[in-house]
N, C-alpha and C positions, 0 to 999 in steps of 0.2 A: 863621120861627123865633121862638121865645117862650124865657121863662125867664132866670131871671137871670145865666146868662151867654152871652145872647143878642148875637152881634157880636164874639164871640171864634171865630176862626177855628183852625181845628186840622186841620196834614197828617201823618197817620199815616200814615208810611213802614216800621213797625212789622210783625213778621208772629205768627204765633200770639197767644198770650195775653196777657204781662206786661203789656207797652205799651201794645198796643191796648186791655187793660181799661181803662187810665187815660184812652182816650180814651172809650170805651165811657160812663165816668162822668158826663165833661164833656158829653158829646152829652144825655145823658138833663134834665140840665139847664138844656140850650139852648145851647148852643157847636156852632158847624159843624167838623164832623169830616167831613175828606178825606180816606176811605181810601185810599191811593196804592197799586197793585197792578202785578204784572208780569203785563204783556201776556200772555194764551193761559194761564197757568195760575193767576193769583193767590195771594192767601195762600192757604200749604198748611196753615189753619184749616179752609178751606172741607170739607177731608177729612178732618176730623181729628173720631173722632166716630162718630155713627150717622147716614147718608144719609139722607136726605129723597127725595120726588118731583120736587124742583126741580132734584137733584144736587148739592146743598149740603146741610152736613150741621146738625143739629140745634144743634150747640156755635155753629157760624158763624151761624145764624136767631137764637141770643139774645143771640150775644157784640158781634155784629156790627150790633146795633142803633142806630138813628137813623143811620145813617153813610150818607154817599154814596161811590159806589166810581166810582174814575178808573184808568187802566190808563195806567200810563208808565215808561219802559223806563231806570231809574238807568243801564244802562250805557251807554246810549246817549246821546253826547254831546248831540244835540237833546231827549232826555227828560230829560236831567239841568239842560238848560237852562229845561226850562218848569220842572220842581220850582223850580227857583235863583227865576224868576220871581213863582212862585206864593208862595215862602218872603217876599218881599219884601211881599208883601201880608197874611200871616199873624200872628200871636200866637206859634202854640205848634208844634214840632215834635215829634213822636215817631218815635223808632230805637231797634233794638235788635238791631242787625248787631254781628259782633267788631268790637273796639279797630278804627279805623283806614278800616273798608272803606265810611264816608262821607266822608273825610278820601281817600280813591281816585278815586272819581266828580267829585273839588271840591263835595261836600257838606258840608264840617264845617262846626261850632259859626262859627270862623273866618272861613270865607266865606262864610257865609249872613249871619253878626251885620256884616260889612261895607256891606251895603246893606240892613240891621235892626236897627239896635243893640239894641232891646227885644225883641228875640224871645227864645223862653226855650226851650231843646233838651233834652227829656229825652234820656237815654242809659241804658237798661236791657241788662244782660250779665249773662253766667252770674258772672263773679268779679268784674267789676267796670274800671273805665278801667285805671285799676293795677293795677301788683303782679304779680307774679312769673308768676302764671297767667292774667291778662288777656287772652290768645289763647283760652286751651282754650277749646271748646264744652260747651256742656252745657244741662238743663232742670230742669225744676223737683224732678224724683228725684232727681236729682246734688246740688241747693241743699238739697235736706232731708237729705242723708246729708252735706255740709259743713257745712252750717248748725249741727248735732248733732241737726236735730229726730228724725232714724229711728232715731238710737239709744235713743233715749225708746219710741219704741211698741213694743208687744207685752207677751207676758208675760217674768217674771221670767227665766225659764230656754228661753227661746224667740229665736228670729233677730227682728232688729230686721225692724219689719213699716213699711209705706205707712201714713203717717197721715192715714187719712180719705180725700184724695184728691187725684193724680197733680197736680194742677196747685193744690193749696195755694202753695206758693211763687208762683208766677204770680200768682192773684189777689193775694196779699200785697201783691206786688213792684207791684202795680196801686195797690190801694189808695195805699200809701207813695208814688208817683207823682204820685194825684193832690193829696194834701196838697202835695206838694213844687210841683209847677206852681203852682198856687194863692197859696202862699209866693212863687215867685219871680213870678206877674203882680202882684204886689200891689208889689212892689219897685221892678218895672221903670212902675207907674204913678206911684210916688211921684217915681224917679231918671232916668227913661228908658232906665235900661239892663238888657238880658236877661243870661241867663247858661245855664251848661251844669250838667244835673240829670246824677247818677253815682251810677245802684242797681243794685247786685248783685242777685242771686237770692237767695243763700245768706247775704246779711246780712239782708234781709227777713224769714227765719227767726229769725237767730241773736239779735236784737234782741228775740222776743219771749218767750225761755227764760227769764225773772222772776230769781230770782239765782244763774243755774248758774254764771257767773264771778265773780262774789266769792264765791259758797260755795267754788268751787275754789282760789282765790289764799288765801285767807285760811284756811281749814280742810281744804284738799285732798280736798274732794268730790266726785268723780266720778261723778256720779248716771246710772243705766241705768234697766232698761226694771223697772218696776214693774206692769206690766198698766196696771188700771182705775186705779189707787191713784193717789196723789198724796205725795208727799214731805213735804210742810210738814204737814199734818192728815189726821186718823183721827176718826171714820171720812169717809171722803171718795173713793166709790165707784161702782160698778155692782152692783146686787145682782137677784138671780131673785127673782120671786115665783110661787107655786104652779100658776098656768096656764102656766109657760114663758115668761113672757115679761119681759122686764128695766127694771127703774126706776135713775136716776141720783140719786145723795143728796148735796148738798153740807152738810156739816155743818160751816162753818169756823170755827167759835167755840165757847168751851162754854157762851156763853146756847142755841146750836143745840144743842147736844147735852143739855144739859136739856129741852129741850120735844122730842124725840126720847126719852129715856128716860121722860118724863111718856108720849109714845104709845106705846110698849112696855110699861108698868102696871110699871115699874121705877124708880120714880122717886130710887131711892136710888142710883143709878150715877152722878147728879151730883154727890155729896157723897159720894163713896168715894173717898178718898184714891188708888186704884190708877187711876182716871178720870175725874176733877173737871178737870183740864186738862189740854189739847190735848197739850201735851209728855209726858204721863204715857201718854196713850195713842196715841201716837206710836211710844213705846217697848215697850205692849203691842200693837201692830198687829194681830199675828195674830188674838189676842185677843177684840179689840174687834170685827172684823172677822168672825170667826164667830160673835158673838152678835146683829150687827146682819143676819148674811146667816139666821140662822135666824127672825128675827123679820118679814124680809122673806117669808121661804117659806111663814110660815104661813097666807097669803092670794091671793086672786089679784088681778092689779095695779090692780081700778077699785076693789078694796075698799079694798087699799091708799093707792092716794093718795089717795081719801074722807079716811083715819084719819090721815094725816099732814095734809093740808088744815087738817083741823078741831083739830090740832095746831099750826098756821104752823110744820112740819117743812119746808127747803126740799127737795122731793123732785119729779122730773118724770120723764115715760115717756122710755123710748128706742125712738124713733119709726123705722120704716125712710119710706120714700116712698109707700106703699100707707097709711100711719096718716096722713102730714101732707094729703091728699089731701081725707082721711076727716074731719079736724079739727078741729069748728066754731071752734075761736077762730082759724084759719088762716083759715077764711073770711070769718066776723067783720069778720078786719083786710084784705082784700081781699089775703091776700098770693101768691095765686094769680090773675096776671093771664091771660085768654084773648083769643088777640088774633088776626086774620088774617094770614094769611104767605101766600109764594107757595108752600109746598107746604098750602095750605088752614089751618083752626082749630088752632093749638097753645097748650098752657098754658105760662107761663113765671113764672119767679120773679120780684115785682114789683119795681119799683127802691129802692133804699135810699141814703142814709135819706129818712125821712116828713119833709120842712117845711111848718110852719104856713103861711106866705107864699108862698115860692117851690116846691111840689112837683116833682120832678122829673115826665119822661112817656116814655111808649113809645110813640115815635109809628111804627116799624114796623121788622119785624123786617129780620136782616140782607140787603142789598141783591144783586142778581146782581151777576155779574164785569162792569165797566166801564159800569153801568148809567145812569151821570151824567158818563162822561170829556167829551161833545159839550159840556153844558149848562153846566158848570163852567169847563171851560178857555175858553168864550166868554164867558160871566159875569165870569171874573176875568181872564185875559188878553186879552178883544175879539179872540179869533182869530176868522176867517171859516168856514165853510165849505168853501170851498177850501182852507184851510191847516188844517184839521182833514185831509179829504181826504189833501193829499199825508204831512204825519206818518205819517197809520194806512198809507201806501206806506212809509214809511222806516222801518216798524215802531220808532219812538218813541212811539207810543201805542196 
């Protein structure tokens, strides 16, 4: 193992997305990530998805990278015993069971930080340690429509739509994750002591709606679904241009929107009082919006962002999977990695972010069910062989 945080160990007890992303993170970096699995069927990630050749599905070959997988049975008092074991030699753990059902097994925060005081326990939930609904279940669809995010997408006069995709909140909740571990190793090197990390799903969301809560407290804003639009600035869109196909414009200022009507051959639309500023044409939305969406149609889209290019218009394609494929500055920046897996050559999205110093690496996609429980629990616990033996009899591992 390499990278800078190489020697940090990490057991992801975790199943699907959220958590495991945050380990997903640390692994890429250099951190040993234990995926801890239950015996016979493992995380139900590995089916969650489009199948592979190997029987594991595509989401678990790139979600599930760098990770070693170990197969041990929480409820079984002798698998709960090696985790307790294995926690004592650890860094970091990740869960993300309801309120309580590590705190069942003799898994919590608790007893693990008794023979670790530095260890540091994420806890990721659909609502959170607390509070009122801290039982319910739920995923990442439930976290966008508490959050408020799904009342946001869609059009105007349309049913709030999936924004983007099913497992936003997850990754979020990943990201926010690994900041937070990060935060607290950095703590527990300074003080020696770990602590317990508490993320919601549905705050991962709501934390990044910019000021839908004090526009509400303070002026009683209730902001719904505006399609492409954007609330705060106009124009600030999706627009078609003449071969069918759609460009994004962010026009967030009116230095932008002058060099915008400079590319349009309009150049007196910055200096007309009805749209010289952003508030002015906020208030003409429609407006502004249909003269910006016919200017867009007049061309089709490689002409188009030629003419804004050569304008510093901020304007980019809206790409499906088949255009970023196609790319060159995606290739460019390597950000299509190709890599061997056990169901043969797949492409994956490469890790993020780029450092100068310390790069992250893919050193290979996600691993079979219990492909390292032998190699592992004798590595860090000096079990034998015979006592691997009799466990995988007492189906604790």
């Amino acid at each position: 193992m390499s990278g800078p945080l190489s020697g940090i160990r990490v057991l992801d007890a975790a199943t699907f997305l959220a958590a495991p992303f945050c380990g997903t993170i640390l692994a890429e970096f250099g951190a040993e990530v234990i995926k801890v699995e239950q015996p016979g069927s493992g995380d139900p990630l590995r089916r969650f998805g489009t199948e592979t050749e190997c029987g594991d599905t595509l989401v678990w070959l790139s979600e599930a990278r760098n990770k070693s997988s170990v197969t041990l049975d929480l409820r079984n008092p002798e698998g709960a015993g090696l985790f307790r074991r294995m926690a004592t030699e650890s860094h970091i753990v990740l869960e993300n069971f309801r309120p309580g059902t590590m705190e069942k097994w003799g898994l919590g925060y608790d007893a693990l930080s008794r023979d670790n005081p530095a260890l540091v326990m994420l806890r990721v939930s659909a609502y959170g340690q607390t509070g009122p609904l801290k039982m319910k279940p739920g995923f990442a669809r439930i976290a966008h429509g508490f959050g408020g995010l799904a009342n946001l997408a869609g059009e105007a006069d349309g049913p709030p739509v999936m924004p983007g995709s099913t497992s936003l909140a997850d990754y979020m909740s990943g990201l926010w994750s690994a900041v937070a571990v990060m935060i607290a190793l950095r703590e527990a090197e300074k003080t020696g002591r770990g602590q317990e990390i508490d993320i919601a799903l549905y705050a991962s969301v709501f934390r990044v709606l910019d000021e839908i809560a004090p526009a509400y407290e303070r002026f009683g804003i209730v902001r719904s679904r505006m399609g492409a639009d954007t609330i705060t600035t106009v124009p600030h869109s999706h627009y078609e241009t003449r071969d069918g196909k759609w460009v994004a414009l962010a026009c967030s200022s009116d230095k932008m929107f002058a060099r915008l009507a400079n590319a349009m051959e309009r150049p007196e639309l910055a200096s007309d009082p009805r749209y010289a500023t952003n508030s002015e044409r906020v208030a003409r939305r429609a407006e502004v919006n249909a003269m910006v969406a016919t200017f867009f149609a007049a061309q089709d889209r490689a002409e188009m962002l030629a003419l804004c290019d050569r304008h510093e218009v901020p304007v980019g394609p809206i790409y499906d999977i088949a255009d970023i494929f196609a790319d060159p500055h995606y290739a460019a920046r390597g950000d299509l990695l190709r890599i061997e897996t056990r169901a043969g050559e797949m492409t994956f999205p490469v890790t993020v972010p780029r450092m100068s110093l310390t790069p992250a690496e893919f050193r290979h996609a996600g691993p079979a069910l219990g492909a390292d429980t032998d190699r592992v629990l004798s590595e860090i616990l000096g079990l034998s062989p015979e006592e691997l033996d009799a466990l995988k009899r007492k189906r604790a591992i």
